[in-house]
DSSP file (Angstrom, degrees, kcal/mol; ACC not computed):
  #  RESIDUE AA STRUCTURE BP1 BP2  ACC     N-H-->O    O-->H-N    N-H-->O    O-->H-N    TCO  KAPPA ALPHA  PHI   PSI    X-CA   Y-CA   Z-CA
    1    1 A X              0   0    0      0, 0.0     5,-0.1     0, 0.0     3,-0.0   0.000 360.0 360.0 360.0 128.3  -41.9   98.6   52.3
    2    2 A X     >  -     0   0    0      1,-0.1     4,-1.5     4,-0.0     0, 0.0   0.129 360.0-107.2 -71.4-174.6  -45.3   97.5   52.2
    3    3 A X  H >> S+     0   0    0      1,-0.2     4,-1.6     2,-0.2     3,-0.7   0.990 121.9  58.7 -67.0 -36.5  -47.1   94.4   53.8
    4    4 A X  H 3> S+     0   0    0      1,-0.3     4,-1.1     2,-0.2    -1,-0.2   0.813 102.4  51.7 -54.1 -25.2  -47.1   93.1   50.1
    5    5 A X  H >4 S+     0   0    0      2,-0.2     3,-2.0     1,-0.2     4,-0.4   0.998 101.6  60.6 -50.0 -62.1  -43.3   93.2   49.7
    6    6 A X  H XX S+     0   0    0     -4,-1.5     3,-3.6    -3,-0.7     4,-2.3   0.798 106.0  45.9 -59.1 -54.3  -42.9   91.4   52.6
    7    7 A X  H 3X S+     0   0    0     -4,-1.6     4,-2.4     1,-0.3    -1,-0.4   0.725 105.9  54.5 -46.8 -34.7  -44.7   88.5   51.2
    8    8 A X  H << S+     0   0    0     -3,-2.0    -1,-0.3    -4,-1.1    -2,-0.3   0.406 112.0  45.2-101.3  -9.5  -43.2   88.5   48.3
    9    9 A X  H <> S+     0   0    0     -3,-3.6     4,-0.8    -4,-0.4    -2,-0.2   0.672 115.2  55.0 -98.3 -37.0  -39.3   88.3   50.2
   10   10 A X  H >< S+     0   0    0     -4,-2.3     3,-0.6     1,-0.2    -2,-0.2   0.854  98.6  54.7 -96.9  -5.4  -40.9   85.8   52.3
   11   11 A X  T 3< S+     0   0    0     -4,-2.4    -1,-0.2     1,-0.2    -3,-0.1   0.888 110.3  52.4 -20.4 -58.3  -42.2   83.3   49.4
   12   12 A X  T 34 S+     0   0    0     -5,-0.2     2,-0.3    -4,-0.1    -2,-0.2   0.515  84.0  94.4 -73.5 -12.4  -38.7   83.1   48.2
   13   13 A X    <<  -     0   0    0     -4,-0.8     2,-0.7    -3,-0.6    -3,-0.0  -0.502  62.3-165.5 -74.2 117.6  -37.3   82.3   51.4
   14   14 A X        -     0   0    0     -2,-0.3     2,-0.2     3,-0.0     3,-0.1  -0.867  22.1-116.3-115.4 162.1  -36.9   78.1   51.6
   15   15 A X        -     0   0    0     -2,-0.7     0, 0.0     1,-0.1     0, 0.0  -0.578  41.0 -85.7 -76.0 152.0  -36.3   76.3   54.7
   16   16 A X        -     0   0    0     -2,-0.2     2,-0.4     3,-0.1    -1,-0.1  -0.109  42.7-160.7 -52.9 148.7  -33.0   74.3   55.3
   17   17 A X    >   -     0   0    0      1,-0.3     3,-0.8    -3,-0.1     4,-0.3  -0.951  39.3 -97.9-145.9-172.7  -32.7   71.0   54.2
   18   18 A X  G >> S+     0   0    0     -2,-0.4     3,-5.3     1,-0.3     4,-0.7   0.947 123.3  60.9 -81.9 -67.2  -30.6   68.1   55.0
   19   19 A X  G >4 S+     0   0    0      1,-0.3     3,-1.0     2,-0.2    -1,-0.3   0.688  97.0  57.6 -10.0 -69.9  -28.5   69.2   51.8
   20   20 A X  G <4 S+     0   0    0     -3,-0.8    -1,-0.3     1,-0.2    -2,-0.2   0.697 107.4  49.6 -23.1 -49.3  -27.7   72.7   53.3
   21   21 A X  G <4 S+     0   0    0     -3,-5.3    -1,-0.2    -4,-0.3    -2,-0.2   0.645  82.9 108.9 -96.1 -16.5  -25.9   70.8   56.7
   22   22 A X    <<  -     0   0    0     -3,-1.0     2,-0.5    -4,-0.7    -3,-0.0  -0.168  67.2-127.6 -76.5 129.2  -23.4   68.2   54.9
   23   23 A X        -     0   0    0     -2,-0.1     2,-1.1     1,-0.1    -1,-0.1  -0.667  19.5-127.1 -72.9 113.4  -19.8   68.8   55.0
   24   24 A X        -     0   0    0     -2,-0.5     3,-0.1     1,-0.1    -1,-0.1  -0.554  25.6-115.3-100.5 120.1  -17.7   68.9   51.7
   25   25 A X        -     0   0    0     -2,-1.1    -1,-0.1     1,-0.1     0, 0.0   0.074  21.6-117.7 -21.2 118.3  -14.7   66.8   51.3
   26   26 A X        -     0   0    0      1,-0.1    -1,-0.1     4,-0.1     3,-0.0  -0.374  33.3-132.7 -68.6 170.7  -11.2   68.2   50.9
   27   27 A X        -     0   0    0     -3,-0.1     4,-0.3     1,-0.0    -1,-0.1   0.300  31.7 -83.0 -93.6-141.9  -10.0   67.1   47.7
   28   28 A X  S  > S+     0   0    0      3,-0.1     4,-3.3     2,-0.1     5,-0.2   0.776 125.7  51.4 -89.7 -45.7   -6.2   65.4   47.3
   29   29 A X  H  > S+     0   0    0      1,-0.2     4,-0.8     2,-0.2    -1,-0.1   0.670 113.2  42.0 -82.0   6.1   -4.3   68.5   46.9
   30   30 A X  H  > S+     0   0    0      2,-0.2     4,-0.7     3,-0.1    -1,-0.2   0.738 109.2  62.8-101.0 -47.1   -5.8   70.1   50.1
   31   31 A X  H >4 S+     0   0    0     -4,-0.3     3,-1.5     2,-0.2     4,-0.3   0.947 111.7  38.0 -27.9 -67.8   -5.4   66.7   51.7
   32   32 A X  H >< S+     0   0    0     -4,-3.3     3,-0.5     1,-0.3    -2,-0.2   0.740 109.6  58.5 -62.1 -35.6   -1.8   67.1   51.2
   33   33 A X  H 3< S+     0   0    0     -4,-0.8    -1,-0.3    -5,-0.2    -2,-0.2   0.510 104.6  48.8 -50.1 -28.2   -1.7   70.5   51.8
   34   34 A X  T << S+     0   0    0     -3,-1.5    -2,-0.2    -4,-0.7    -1,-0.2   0.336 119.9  40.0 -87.4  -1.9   -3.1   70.0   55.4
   35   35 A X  S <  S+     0   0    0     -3,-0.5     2,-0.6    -4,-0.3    -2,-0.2   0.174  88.9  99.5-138.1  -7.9   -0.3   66.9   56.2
   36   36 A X        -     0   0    0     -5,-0.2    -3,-0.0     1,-0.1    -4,-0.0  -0.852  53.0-171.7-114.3 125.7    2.8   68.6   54.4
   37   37 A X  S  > S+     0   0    0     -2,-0.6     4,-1.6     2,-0.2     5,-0.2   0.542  82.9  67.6-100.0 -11.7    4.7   70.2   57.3
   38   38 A X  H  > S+     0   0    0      1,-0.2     4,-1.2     2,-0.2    -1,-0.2   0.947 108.2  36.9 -82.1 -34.8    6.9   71.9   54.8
   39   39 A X  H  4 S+     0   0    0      2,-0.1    -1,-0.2     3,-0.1     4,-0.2   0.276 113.9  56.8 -74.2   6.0    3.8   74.1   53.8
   40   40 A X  H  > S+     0   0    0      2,-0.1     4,-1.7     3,-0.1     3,-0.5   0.870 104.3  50.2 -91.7 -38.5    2.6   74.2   57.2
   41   41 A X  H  X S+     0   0    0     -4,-1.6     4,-1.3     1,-0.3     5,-0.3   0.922 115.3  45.2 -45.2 -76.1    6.2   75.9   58.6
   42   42 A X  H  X S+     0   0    0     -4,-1.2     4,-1.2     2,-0.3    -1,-0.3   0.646 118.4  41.0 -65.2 -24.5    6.0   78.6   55.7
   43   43 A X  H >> S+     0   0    0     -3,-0.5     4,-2.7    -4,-0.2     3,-2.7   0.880 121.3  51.5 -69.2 -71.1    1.7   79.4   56.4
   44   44 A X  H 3X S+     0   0    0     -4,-1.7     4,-1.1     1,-0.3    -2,-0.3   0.481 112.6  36.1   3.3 -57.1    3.2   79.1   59.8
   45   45 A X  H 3X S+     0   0    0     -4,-1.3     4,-2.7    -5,-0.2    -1,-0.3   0.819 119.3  51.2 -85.6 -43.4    6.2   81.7   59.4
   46   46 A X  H <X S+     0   0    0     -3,-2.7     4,-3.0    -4,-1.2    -2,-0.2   0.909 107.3  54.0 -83.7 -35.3    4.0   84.1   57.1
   47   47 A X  H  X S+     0   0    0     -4,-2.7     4,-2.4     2,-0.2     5,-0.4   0.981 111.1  41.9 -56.0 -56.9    1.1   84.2   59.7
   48   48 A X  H  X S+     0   0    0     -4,-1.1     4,-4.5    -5,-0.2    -2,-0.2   0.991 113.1  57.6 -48.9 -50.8    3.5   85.3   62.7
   49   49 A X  H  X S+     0   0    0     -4,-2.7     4,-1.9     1,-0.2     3,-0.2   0.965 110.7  48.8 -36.5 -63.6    5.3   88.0   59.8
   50   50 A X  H >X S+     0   0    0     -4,-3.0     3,-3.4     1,-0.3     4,-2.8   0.918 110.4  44.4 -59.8 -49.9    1.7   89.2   59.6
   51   51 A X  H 3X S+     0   0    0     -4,-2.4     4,-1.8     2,-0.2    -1,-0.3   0.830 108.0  62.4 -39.3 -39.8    1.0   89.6   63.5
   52   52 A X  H 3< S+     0   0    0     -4,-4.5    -1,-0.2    -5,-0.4    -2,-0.2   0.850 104.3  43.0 -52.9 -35.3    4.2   91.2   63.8
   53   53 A X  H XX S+     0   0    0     -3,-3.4     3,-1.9    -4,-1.9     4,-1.0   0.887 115.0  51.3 -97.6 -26.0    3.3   94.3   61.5
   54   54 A X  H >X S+     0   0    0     -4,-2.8     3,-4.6     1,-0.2     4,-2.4   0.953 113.8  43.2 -66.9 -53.8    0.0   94.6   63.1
   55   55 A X  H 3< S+     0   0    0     -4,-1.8    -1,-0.2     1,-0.3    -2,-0.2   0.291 109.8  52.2 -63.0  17.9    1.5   94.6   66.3
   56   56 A X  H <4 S+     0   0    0     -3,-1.9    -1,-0.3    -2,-0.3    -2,-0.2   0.179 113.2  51.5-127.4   1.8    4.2   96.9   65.4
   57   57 A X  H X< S+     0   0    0     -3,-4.6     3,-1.1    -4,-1.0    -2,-0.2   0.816 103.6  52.1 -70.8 -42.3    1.3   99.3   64.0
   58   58 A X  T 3< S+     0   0    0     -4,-2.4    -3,-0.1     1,-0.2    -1,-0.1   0.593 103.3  63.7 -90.7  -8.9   -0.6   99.4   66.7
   59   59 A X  T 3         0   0    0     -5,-0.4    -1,-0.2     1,-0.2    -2,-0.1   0.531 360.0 360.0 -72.0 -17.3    2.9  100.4   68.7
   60   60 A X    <         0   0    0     -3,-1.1    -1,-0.2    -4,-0.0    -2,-0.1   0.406 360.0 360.0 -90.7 360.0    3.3  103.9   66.8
């Protein structure tokens, strides 16, 4: 790639701006979702399931 490319990727290029760093809000149902212990058990139960089959792959 020539020097003229280069120029022409680094035009297009913008700098960060405050916009870029700001954190976006969970909503309601994600709210609830993070506080409802009856969906946490069951992420909770299905994450260990998964650890189990890797670690009963990686046993063979």
């Amino acid at each position: 790639m020539a020097i003229g490319g280069y120029e022409e990727i680094m035009k297009n290029i913008k700098p960060y701006d405050s916009k870029s760093f700001e954190t976006m809000a969970p909503g309601p149902f994600q709210r609830f979702l993070r506080t409802c212990k009856i969906y946490q058990f069951i992420r909770f139960i299905a994450i260990n399931l998964k650890m189990l089959k890797v670690v009963a792959k990686s046993h063979h």
